[in-house]
N, C-alpha and C positions, 0 to 999 in steps of 0.2 A: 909560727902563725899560720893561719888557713886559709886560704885566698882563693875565689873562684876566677880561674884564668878564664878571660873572654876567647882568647884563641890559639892554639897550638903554634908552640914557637920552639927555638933553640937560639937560649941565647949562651955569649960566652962559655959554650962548653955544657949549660944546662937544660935539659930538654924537660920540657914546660906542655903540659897534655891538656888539652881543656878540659875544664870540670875544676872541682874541687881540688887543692894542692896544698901540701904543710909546708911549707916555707920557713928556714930556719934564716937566722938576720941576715948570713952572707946573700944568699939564695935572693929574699927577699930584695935585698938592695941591688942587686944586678937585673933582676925585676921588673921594678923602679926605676931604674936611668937605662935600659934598652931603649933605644930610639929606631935606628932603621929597621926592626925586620917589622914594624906595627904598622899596618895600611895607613892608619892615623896618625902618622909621624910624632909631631911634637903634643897634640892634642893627646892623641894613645898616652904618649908617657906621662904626660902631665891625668890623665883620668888613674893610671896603674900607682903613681906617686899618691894620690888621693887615697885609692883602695886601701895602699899601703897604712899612711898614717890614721884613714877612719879604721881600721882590724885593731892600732896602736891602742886606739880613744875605746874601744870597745871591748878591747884586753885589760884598760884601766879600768872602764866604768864594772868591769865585772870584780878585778881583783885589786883593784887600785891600793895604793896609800900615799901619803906623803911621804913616807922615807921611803919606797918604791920609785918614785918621781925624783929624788935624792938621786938614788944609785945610777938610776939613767941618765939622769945630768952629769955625775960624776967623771961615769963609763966612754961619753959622746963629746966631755967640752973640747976636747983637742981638734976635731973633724968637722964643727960647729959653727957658723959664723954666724952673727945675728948683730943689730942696734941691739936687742933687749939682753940686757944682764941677764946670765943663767940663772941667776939667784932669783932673780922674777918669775923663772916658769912655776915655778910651784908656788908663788903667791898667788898666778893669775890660775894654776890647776886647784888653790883650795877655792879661790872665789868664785870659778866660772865652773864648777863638777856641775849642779844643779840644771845648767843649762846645758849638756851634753845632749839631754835627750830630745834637744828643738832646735840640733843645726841645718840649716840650711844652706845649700852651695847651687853657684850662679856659675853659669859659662860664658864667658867674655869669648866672644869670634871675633874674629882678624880675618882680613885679607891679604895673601902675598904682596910683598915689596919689597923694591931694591932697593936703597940709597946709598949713595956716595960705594955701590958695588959691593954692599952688603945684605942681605936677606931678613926682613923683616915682617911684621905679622901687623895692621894697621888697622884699626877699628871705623867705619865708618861712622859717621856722624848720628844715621838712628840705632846702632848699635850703642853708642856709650849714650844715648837718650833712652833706651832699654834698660841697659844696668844700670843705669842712674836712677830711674824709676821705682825699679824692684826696691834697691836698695833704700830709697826714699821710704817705701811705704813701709818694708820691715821697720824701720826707724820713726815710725809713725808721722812722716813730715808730708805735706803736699810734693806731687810731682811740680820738677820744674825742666825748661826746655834748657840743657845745655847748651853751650855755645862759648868756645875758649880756642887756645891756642890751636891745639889739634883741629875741632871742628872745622876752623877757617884755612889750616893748610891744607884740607882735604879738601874743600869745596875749592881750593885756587888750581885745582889738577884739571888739565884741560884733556890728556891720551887716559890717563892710568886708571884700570878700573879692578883690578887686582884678581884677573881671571886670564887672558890671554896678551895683557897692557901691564905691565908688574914696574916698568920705570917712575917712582913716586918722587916729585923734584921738589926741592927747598929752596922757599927762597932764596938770592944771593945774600942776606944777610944773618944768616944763619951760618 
């Protein structure tokens, strides 16, 4: 596959030139899950996992088939974990081809946090009232203001602001 790398890297042994690059699957998948050397940490990997699978979707929509979609499922179930039966992907690949060419992709921001001394990524309150929003309208629904369990742990944070304050506290009943 051909992937335009955003930035000159070395990963695992592979050295990675900005610009345009052929990428064969192993190449590709080491890629895809580099995490430290990308200024964007988990973000970078998660945009390169993207690239990766839309180059996939754009490799089908050119050459696609259903027994193509077979062989891949075949080649990957062992390495695979998923709720959805493998046998679905190519039910939901014959019914949703047509809409390949009006995806749209949203980015969820997080702020740094600790809990219980673990690192984690926490969305503020008008952050999931943004994606919420988006996502509303694509779905043709009115926007509506969030307000759930998260919301209300984040508004009860009295230090943590998840820039130089990263200790995010749970209630005792949690």
């Amino acid at each position: 596959m051909t992937l335009t790398i955003r930035l000159s890297l070395n990963t695992k042994g592979i050295p990675l030139k900005k610009g345009p690059q052929h990428l064969n699957g192993t190449n590709a998948l080491k890629y895809s899950r580099m995490r430290y050397e990308d200024p964007n940490n988990d973000y970078g990997r998660q945009k390169r996992q993207q690239q990766v699978i839309q180059s996939i979707v754009n490799k089908f929509k050119q050459h696609g088939s259903i027994n193509m979609i077979n062989q891949l499922l075949d080649a990957t179930e062992d390495g695979v974990k998923t709720d959805l039966p493998l046998s679905g992907v190519s039910a939901i690949y014959t019914n949703y081809k047509p809409t390949m060419e009006h995806l749209e992709k949203y980015h969820f921001q997080g702020k740094d946090a600790k809990i219980d001394d673990i690192d984690y990524q926490v969305a503020t309150p008008k952050e999931i009232n943004r994606v919420s929003k988006l996502i509303r309208q694509q779905l043709g629904l009115k926007p509506k203001h969030v307000v759930n369990n998260e919301t209300k742990l984040y508004n009860m944070q009295t230090t943590y602001n998840g820039y130089n304050h990263v200790e995010f506290q749970l209630p005792s009943s949690y």
